[in-house]
N, C-alpha and C positions, 0 to 999 in steps of 0.2 A: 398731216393735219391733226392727227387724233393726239399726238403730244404737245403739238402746240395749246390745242384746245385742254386738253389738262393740264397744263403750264399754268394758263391763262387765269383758270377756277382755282388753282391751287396759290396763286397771285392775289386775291381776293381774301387769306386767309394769312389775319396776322402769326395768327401761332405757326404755321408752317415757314411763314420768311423768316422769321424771328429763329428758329429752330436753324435756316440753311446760311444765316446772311453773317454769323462772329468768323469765320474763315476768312469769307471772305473781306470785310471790313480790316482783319487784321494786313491779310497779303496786300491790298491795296494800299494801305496805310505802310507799309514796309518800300512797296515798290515807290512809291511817290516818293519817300524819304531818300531812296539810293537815286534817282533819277534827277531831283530837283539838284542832290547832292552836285554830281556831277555836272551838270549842265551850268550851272550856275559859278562854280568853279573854272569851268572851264568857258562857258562865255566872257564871266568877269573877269579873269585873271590872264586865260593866253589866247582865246582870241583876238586876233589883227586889228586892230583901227581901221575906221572906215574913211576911205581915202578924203570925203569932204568934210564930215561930221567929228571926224578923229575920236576921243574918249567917250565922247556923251554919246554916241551911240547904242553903248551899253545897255544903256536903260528898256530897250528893246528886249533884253531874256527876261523882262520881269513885267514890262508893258504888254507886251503881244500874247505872251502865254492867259494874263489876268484878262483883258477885254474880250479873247478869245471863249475862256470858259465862262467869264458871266453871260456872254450872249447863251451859250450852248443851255449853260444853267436854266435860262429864263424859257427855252424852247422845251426843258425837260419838264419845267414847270406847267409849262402852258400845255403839255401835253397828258399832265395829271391831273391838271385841272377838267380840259373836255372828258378823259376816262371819268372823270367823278359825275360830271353834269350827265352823261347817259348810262353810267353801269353803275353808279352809286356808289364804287368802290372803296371804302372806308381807307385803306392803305394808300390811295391818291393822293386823300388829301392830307395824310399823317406825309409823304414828299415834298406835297406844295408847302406846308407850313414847314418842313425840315432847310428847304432847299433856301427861304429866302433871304436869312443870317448870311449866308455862303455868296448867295449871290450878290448881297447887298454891298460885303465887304470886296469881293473881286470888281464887282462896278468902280467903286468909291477909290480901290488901288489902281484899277487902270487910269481912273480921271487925274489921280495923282502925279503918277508917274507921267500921263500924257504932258501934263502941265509941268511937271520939270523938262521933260525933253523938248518942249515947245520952247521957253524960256532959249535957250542959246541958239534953235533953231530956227524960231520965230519970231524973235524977239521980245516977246511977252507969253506970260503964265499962262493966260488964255485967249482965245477967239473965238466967236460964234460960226465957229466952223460946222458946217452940215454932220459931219461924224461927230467931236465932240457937244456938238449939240443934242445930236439923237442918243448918247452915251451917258449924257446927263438926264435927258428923258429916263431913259433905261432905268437910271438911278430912284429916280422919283416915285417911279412904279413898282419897284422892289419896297422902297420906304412906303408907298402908299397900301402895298399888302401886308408888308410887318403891323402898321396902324388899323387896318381897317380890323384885320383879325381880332387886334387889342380892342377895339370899340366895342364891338358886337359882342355883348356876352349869352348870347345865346350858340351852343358852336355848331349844331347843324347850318345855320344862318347864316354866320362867318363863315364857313366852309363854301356854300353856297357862292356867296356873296365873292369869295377870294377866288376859286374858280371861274366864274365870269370876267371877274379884273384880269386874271392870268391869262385866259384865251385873247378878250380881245387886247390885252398890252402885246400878244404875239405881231402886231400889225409894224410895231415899231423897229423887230430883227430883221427883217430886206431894207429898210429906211438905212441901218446900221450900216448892213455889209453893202447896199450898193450907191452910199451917199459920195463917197468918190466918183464913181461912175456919171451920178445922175446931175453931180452940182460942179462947178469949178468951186473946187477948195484946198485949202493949205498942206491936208493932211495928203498923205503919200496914200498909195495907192496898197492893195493887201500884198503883205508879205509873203504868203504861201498861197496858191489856185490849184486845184487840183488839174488843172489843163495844160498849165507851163510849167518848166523846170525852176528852180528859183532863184532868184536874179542874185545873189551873195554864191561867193564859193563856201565847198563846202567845210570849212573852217570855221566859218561864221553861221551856218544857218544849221550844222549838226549840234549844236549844243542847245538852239533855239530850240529846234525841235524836241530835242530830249524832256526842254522846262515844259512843253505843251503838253505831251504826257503826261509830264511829272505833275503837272496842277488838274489835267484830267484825273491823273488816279488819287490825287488827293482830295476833289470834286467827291468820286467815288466812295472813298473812304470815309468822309463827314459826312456824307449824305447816310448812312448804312448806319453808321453808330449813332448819330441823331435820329435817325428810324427805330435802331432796337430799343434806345430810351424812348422814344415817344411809343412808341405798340407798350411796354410797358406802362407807361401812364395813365393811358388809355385804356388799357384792357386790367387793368389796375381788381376790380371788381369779379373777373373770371376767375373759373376753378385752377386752371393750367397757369396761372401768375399767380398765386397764392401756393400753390404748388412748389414752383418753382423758387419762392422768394423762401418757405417751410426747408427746401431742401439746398439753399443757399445762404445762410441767415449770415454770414457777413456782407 
């Protein structure tokens, strides 16, 4: 408990993250690079055709991995946003404001790509289907905390303000993952549960997995280097960035 607890206090302090997080920003950014590599290669090029769907299945290594991490994104979001609302943690909300470029753009690809593989599968680009409906939500509320932040030019206020939007838009991630469940609709059902094996052999679902990684660790890797620029920013006015900028003047 006592290191967690100093974790914790020591988590509250941009100069310290800042100091521990270029490693690992780079390993991530490396790892996502080799992982995405292969997976994607290897879903698009030699795995199997799907015996009803045949080639446009594909679009699955780049759909499931993207809708996967924006949901995750927006939970990581909503979870810096409550830290901010009771511990005031200045580094929450330099996440929240990092995290929603990232997420906004994995929303807006998985809606993409939903909508290409709907087209041969469903006949048309879109439906107001309970998933892609609540995934368009998703979308909204990501654009609606990119704006608000830009509105408010006061930023304790926008912070504020973005934090509250982030917690309660969390209402909308169970609507996501159990809209299958709860509604008849078009969309298929989750590719991966952690309670069953997964319905594809593992031909087809080991490369998937690979890109789930692969765009987790590159989640990881934007999020970390848009934090060390923004603590930068930010702390722009302290001795230890002025320091630091003195003893790195390129």
């Amino acid at each position: 408990m006592g290191v967690l607890k100093e974790f914790w206090h020591r988590l509250g302090s941009p100069r310290w993250f800042y100091a521990i997080s270029g490693p690992w920003a780079v390993a991530f950014g490396l790892l996502a690079a080799a992982l995405l590599l292969v997976g994607c290669v290897w879903g698009l090029g030699f795995a199997p055709p799907d015996y009803q769907q045949g080639n446009s299945f594909r679009i699955i290594y780049v759909h499931v991995p993207t809708a996967i991490v924006a949901q995750s994104a927006y939970m990581v979001m909503g979870a810096a946003g409550l830290i901010l609302l009771v511990w005031r943690m200045k580094l929450a909300d330099m996440a929240l404001a990092c995290i929603v470029p990232f997420g906004m753009s994995m929303t807006a690809l998985a809606l993409f790509t939903g909508a290409v593989w709907g087209k041969p599968t469903w006949g048309a680009w879109w439906v107001w289907d309970a998933r892609t409906t609540s995934m368009l939500v998703l979308l909204f509320l990501y654009i609606g905390l990119y704006a608000l932040r830009q509105a408010i030019p006061r930023e304790e206020t926008a912070s504020r303000a973005c934090a509250v939007l982030a917690v309660v838009g969390m209402i909308n991630i169970p609507i996501i993952k159990y809209s299958v469940d709860w509604w008849l609709t078009l969309h298929q059902p989750a590719t991966f549960t952690l309670t069953e094996p997964p319905s594809m052999p593992p031909e087809m679902w080991l490369p998937l997995a690979l890109n789930v990684v692969g765009v987790y660790c590159l989640f990881a890797a934007n999020l970390l280097g848009r934090l060390r620029v923004e603590i930068l920013r930010r702390e722009s006015g302290t001795s230890w960035v002025q320091q630091l900028v003195r003893s790195n003047p390129a």
